[in-house]
N, C-alpha and C positions, 0 to 999 in steps of 0.2 A: 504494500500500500504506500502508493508518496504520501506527502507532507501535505500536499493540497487537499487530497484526497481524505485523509484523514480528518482535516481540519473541518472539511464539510461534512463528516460523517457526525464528528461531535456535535457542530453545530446544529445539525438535523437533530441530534436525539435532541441538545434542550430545547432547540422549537417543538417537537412532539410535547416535551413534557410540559413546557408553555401551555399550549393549548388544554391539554389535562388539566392544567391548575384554575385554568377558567371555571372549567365544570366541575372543578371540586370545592370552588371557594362556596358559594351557595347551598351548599350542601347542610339539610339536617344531623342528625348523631344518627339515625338508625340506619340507614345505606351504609356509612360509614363502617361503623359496629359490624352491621353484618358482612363487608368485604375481608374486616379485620379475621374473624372470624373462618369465614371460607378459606383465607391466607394459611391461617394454625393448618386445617381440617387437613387442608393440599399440603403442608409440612407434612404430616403423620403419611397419609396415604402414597407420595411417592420417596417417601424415606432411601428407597435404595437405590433410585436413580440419584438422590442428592448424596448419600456414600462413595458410589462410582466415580460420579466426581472429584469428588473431596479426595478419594485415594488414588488419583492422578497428579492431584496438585502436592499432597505427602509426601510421595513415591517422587518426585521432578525435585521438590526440596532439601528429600536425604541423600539424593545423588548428589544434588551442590554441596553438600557438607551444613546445613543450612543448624544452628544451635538446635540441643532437642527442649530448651523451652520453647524457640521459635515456632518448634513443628508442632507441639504441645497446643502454642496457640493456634494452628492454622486447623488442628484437627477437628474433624466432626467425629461423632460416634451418636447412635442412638438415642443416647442421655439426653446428649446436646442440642439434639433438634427437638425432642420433647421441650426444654427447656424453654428453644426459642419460640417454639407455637405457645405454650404457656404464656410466654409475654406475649404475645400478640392477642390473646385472651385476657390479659389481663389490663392493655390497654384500652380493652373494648368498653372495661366495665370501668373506667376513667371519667368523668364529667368533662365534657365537652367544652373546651374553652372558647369557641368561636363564636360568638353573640352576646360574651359575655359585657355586661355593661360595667366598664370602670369607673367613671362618675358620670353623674347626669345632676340638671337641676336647671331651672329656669330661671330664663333671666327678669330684669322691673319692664322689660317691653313687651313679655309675653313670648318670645324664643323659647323653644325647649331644646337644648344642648346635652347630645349623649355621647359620650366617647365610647367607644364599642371595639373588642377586639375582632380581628379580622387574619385572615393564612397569611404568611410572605408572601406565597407567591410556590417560587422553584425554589427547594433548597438543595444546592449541592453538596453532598458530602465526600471528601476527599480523606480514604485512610487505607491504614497498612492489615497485616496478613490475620486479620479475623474476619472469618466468615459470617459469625453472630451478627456485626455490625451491618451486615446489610439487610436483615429482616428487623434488626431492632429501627433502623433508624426508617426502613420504607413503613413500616405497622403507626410509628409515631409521625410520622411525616402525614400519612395519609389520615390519623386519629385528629390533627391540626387544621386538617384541609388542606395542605401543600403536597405538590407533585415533588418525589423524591427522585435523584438525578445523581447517581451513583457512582464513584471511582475509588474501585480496591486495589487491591497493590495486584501488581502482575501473578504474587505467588499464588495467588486464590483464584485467578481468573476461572479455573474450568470452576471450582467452587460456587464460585460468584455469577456466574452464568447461570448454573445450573437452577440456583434457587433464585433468581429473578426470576428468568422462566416461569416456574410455580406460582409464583406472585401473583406477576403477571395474569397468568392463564388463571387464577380464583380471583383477583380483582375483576377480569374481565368476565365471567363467569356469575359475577352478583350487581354486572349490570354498571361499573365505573369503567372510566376509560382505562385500557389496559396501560397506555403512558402514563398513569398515576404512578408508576414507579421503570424507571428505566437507567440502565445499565450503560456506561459513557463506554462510548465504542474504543477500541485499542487498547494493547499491553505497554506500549510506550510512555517516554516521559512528556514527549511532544503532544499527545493525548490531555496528560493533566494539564499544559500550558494551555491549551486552546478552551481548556473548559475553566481554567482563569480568568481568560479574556472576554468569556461568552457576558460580556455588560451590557443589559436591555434585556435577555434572555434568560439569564438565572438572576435570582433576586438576591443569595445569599450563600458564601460558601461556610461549610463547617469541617474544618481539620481536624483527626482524631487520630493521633498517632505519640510518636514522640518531638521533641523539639528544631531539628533539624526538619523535620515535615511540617511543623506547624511552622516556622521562621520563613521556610521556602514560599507556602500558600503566600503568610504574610503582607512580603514583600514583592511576591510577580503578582500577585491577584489584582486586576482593575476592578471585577467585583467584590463587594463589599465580604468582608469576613467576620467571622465571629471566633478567635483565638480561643482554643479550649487544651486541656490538657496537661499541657509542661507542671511539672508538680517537683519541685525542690522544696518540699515541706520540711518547717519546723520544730522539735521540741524541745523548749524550752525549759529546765530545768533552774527555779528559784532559789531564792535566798533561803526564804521561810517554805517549807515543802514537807511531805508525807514522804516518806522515802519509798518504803511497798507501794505506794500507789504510782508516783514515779515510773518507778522500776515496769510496775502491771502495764503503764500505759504507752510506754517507750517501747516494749516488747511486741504489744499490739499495735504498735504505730508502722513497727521494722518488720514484722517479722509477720505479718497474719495471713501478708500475702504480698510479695514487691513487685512485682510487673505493673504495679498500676498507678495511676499520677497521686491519687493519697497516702502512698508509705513514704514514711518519714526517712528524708537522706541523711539530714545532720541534726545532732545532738549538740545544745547549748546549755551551758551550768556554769551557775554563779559562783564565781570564787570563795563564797559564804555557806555551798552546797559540796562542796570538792570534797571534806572530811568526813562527809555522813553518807551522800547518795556514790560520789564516783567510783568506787570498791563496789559498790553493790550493783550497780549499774552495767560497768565492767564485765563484773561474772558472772549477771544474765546474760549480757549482749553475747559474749566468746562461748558462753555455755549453748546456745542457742547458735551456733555458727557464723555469727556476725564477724565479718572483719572489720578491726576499728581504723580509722586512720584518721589520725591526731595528733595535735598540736604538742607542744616540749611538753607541757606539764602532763595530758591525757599517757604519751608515749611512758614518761617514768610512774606513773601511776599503774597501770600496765603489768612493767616490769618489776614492782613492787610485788605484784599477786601471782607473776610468775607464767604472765604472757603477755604475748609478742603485740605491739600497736604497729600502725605500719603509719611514717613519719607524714604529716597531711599535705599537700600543696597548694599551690593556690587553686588549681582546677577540680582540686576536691570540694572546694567552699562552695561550686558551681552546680556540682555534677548531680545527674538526675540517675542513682545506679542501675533502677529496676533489675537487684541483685541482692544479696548477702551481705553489702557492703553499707560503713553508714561511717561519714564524717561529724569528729568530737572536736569541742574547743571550749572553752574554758574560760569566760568572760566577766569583766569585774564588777560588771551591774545591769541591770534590768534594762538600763538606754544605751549598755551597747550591744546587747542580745538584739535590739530592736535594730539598731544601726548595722550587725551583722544583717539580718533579714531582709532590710530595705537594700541592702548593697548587693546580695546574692543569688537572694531568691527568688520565685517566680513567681507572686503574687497569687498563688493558690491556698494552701493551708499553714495553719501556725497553730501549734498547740501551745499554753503556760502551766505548767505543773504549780502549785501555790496553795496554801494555807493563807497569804492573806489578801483579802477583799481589795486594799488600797491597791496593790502589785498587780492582781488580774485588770481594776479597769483602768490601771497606767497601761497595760502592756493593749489590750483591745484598744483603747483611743490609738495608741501610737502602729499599732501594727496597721499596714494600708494591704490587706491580701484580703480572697475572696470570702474565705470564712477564719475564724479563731476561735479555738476550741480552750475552753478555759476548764481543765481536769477533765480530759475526754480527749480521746486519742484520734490522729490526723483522719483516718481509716471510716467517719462518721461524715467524710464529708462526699455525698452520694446522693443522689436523688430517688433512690429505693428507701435512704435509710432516715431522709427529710419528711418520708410523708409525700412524697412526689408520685410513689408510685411508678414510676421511669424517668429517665433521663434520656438527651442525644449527647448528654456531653456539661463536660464542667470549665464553663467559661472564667476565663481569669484577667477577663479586659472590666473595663467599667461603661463601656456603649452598649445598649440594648439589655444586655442582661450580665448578670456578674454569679458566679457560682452554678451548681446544677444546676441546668435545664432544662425543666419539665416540659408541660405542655403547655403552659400558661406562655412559656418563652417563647415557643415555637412561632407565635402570633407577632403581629404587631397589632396599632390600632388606628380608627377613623373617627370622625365627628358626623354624626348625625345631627341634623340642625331643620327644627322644623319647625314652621310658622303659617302664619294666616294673611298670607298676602301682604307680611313685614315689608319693606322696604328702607333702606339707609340715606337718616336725613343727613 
């Protein structure tokens, strides 16, 4: 395929989904509901056409040498697809955020003024080698009234095919336009630039990957983007502090699960906590297989109990592991834990471990990140575990929407403006 030729293919699929998103914005909840549903039902019933797939795209992985968490995440198994029709059921039973009225009231002239949420439009999402992400974010996309306009990493492609397909064919099957969810044509890189540029035709991109993906959308995207993801979260360990609880929630932060933008990378402790928490701290983290890499004082602390810290560098203060790995430093107060944060991190999560009230709402006023969890570990910050119900993603910008995004996000809104033959004197 040239370069022309491709460029017009992408572009045709978001005109297609264009057009779908027309006929989805008008849209009641029970059409919708029920396409959601037919979606789940067409998971379950061609399950082994969606396996066949998935183990072409395994099988092409392990011959590149591809990590086996990698392949871990690109795998389907039976579980997994139960799973994803689950959420597609369970977005069904979600209240409908499209009509929803955010204020209203009338004005001394007699106007009546309603701001009302309404779809984006097209949403593109751009991400890497999970297959789940494409039925999570078409089921939510199309529960918002937006046509969903798809690009997964090349490794998933026969994956990624396969279950649009299905989609597809049970959306178009409950009577929506089957472009309500469509598949951006090409394995190439030249593929995701062109559906960057698609400005007038997709209304909004969403990156869900890791940082170097989300920085790339970023920065080539003429369409408007919504930054989600990069997660260099914090915990912050106080002056005044619980030490077991500490310790419980450090653990849970690093360790409950790291592949994902809510595990905490680096560990921060107040020079007033170094003789009570960091011993203890320590020989949870190495107990637990965490590798430390830390600063002088972390390193001889370390060595003290009679293991190894490995010396931190500056790209450690950076780094997003999604590994075993968790950067320690050793800070002399509560406003440089914050100025650490503000200088390194990714404006996603921050936890403060504390016993006292004054220290937690210093540290929430001064932290500027999406959520701050005060004695509650990074790992809560989730749109399942908000009460959302789902998420497409945990945005870490402050435009549009900041933190999980549910379905509320999904939307944007209009003014309804109705009168009786008002006129402006």
């Amino acid at each position: 395929m040239t370069a022309v030729d491709e460029r017009t293919d992408v572009l045709e699929a978001a005109r297609r989904a264009k057009e779908a998103s027309v006929a989805l914005a008008p849209l009641a909840r029970a059409p919708k509901d029920a396409a959601l549903h037919a979606m789940a039902d067409a998971l379950e019933a061609r399950l082994d056409e969606i396996l066949a797939a998935n183990a072409d795209d395994v099988a092409r992985a392990q011959a590149n040498g591809t990590p086996a968490n990698l392949v871990d995440r690109l795998t389907l198994t039976a579980s997994r697809v139960a799973d994803m029709a689950a959420g597609l059921r369970a977005a069904a039973a979600l209240p409908d955020p499209v009509g929803e009225v955010v204020r209203g009231y009338t004005l001394p002239n007699g106007l009546e003024v309603r701001q009302v949420r309404v779809p984006l439009g097209v949403v593109g999402i751009i991400y890497e080698a999970r297959p789940n992400v494409t039925v999570d974010a078409a089921g939510l996309c199309l529960k918002s009234g937006n046509a969903a306009l798809l690009r997964g990493s090349s490794s998933a492609y026969a994956s990624n095919t396969a279950l649009v397909a299905v989609l597809r064919d049970a959306v178009e099957a409950s009577g929506l336009p089957a472009d309500s969810v469509v598949l951006v044509p090409g394995e190439s890189r030249e593929s995701v630039k062109h559906l960057m540029r698609a400005r007038g035709l997709v209304d909004v991109l969403i990156p869900r990957g890791g940082a170097d993906l989300i920085r790339s959308v970023v920065e080539e995207s003429t369409v408007p983007v919504i930054e989600t993801g990069a997660g260099n979260c914090h915990v912050y360990v106080d002056a005044e502090t619980d030490v077991a609880m500490a310790v419980s929630i450090l653990l849970n932060s690093k360790t409950q699960r790291t592949s994902v933008c809510n595990a905490a990378e680096t560990l921060l402790v107040h020079r007033d906590a170094v003789e009570a928490f960091l011993p203890a701290g320590i020989t949870a983290m190495t107990g637990a297989g965490v590798t430390l890499h830390g600063d002088e004082a972390v390193v001889a602390a370390a060595a003290e109990l009679g293991v190894e810290a490995v010396p931190a560098t500056e790209d450690d203060w950076y780094a997003e592991y999604y590994s075993l790995d968790i950067a320690v430093r050793v800070v002399d107060s509560l406003d440089d834990a914050v100025d650490h944060i503000r200088r390194y991190g990714s404006s996603h999560t921050e936890a403060i471990v504390t016993t006292s009230q004054a220290a937690a709402k210093r540290f929430v006023a001064r932290v500027d990140s999406a959520a701050v969890m005060v004695n509650a570990s990074t790992r809560f910050t989730d749109g399942g575990e908000f009460g959302f119900g789902a998420e497409i993603g945990i945005s870490t910008q402050k435009l549009h929407a900041r933190g999980p995004m549910g379905l509320p996000e999904m939307t944007s809104t209009k003014y309804v403006v109705v009168g009786e033959g008002h006129v402006r004197a």
